[in-house]
N, C-alpha and C positions, 0 to 999 in steps of 0.2 A: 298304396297299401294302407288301408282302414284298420284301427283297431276297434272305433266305436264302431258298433252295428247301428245302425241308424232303424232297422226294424224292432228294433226293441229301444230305440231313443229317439223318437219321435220329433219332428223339425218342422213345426209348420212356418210358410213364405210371411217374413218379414217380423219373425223372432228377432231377438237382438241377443246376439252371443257372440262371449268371452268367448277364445281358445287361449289359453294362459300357459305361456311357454308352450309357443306354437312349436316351436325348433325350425325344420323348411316349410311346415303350412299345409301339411298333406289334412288333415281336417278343416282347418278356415278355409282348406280350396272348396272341398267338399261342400259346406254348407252356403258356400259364396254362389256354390252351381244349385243349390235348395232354395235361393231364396231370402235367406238372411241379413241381416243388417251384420256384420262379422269385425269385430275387431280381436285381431292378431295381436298378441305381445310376449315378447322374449326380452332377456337381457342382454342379447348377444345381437347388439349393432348390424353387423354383416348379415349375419342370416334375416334381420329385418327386411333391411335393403333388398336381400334377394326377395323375399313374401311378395314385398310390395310391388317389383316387376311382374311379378308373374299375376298378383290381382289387375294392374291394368293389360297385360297381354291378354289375361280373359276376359275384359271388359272388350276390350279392342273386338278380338271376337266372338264375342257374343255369347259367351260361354254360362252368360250370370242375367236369368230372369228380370225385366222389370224392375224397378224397386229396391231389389239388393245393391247394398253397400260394403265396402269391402274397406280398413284401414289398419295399417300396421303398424307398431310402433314399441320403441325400446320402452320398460316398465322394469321396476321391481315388485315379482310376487307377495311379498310380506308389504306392500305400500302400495295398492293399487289407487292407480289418479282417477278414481271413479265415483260418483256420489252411492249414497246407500240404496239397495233396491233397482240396478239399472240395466240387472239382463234378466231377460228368459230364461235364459240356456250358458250354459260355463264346463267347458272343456279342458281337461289338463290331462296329458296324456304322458306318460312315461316322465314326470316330472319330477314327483314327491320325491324317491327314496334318493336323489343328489340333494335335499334341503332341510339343515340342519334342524330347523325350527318347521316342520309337517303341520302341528297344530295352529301354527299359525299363518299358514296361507291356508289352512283349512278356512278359521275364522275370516279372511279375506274374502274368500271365495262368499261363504253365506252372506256379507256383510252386502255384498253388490248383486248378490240373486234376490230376485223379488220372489214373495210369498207365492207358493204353488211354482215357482221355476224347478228345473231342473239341471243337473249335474252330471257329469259321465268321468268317472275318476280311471285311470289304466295305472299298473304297475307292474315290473316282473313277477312273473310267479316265484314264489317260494323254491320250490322244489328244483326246476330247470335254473333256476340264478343261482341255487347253491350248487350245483353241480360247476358254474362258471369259475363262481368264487374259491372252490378245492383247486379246481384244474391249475386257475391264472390267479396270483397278484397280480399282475400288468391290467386286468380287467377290470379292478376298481379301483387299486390304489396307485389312480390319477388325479389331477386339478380337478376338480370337479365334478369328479365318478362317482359311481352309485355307493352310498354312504350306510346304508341299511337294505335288508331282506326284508318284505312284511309277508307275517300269516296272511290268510286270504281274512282270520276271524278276526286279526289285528288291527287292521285297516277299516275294516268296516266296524270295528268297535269306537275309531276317533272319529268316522263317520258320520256316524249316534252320538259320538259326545258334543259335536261341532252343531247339532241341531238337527241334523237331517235323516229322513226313514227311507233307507237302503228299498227297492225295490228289484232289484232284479242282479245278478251275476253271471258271468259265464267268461271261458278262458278263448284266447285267441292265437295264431299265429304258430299253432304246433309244427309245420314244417323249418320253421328258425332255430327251434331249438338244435336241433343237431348241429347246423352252419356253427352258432356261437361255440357248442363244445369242443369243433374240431379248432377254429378259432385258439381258443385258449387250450387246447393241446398242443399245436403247433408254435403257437405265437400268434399274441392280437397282432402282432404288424406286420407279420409274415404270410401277406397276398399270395407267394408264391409257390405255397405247398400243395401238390397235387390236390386232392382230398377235398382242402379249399377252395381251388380254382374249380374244379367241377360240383362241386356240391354248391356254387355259389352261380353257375351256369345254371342250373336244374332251378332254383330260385325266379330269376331273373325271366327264365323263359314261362314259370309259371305267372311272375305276374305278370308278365306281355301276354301269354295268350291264355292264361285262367283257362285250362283244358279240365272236364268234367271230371279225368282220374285224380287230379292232384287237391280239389275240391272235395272230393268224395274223401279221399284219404285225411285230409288235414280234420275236416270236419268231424271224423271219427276218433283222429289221434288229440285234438284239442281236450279234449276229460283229463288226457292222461299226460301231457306234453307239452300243454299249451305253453309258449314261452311268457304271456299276460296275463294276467289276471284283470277282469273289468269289473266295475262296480257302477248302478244306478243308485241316484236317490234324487229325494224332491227337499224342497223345503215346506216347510207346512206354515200353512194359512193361522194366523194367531187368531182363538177363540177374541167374538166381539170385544168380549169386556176385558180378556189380558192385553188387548190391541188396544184399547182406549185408557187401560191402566201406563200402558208402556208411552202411550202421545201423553197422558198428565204430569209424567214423569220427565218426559222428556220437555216435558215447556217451562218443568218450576226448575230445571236446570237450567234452563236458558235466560 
């Protein structure tokens, strides 16, 4: 289940992208099968380990074009082991609103995209996350749980403060909202409440067999329900002469 639309975020074969706090990898798998030179990073050891089986079982079968590269490995998003300028493309999807410091794996993030790269930022929506946060305490206030809501104008305001010009928005994933409400009506732990168990079958069968009504549907209800919010933007190309003011600067520091 994709949250970046790849038709309005563009991946041409043998980009090199970040997906930054991959979580299980469902993007790095995605662009691993595009094409891409893909490096995975979480802070979370385990679910590494798992990425990285599953990039050689798709190598094994053949799953990943020519040329594509595929590695994962544990990082810290505010301290990326990365030189400046070394992706195309940087992915972070459902990441921000668990880290306390935002602006600054914002700044992270621009520091390792090269000029004219591109970014695909995801986060809950406003409106469907508050409705979580009424229902359930237990739904964020955990280790490491969602720490903040953002407006959709919020987010794309550090966006533009971080450097970069937002091109494009739109919501995703509106058939989840409901799962998560009932979710935090019942109890986030509590599997076993009708409601949940079927509402979580209806799910599962839509993504195994992506039938045209539940497509038709979601795509209608996403304006209004979308459980995500996505954001595009590029980094822009420094005018010649602020680009060679910035290498003067940077050599009489050195």
């Amino acid at each position: 289940m994709l949250t970046v639309d790849f038709t309005r975020f563009p991946l041409a074969a043998g980009d090199r992208v970040l997906d930054l706090g991959c979580g299980a990898g469902r993007h790095a798998f995605e662009c691993y099968r595009r094409g891409a030179q893909v490096v995975a990073l979480d802070r979370n050891g385990e679910e590494i380990r798992e990425v990285a089986k599953w990039f050689a079982a798709m190598k094994e079968a053949g799953e990943a074009p020519a040329g594509a590269t595929a590695t994962a490995m544990e990082g810290d998003a505010l301290n990326l082991p990365f030189p400046d300028e070394s992706f195309d493309v940087v992915i972070i999807s459902e990441v921000m609103e668990h880290i306390p410091d935002d602006k600054g794996v914002l700044a992270e993030m621009v520091r390792v995209l090269k000029p004219g790269g591109r970014i695909a930022i995801t986060v809950p929506r406003y409106g469907p996350e508050k409705v979580c946060w009424t229902l359930s305490d237990a739904y964020h206030e955990v280790e490491g749980g969602h720490i903040r809501i953002y407006r959709a104008d919020e987010l794309l305001g550090k966006i533009r403060g971080a450097g970069l010009k937002p091109y494009g928005t739109h919501h995703a994933h509106a058939l989840h909202s409901p799962y998560w409400w009932l979710k935090c009506a019942f109890g986030v732990d509590n599997d076993k409440a009708l409601p949940v168990r079927a509402y979580h079958k209806l799910l599962v069968w839509d993504i195994m067999k992506k039938p045209a009504v539940t497509r038709v549907a979601e795509q209608l209800l996403n304006p209004v329900v979308g459980k995500s919010f996505v954001a595009y933007a590029t980094k822009p190309h420094l005018p010649k002469a602020a680009a060679a003011a910035a290498d003067d600067l940077s050599k009489a520091e050195a």
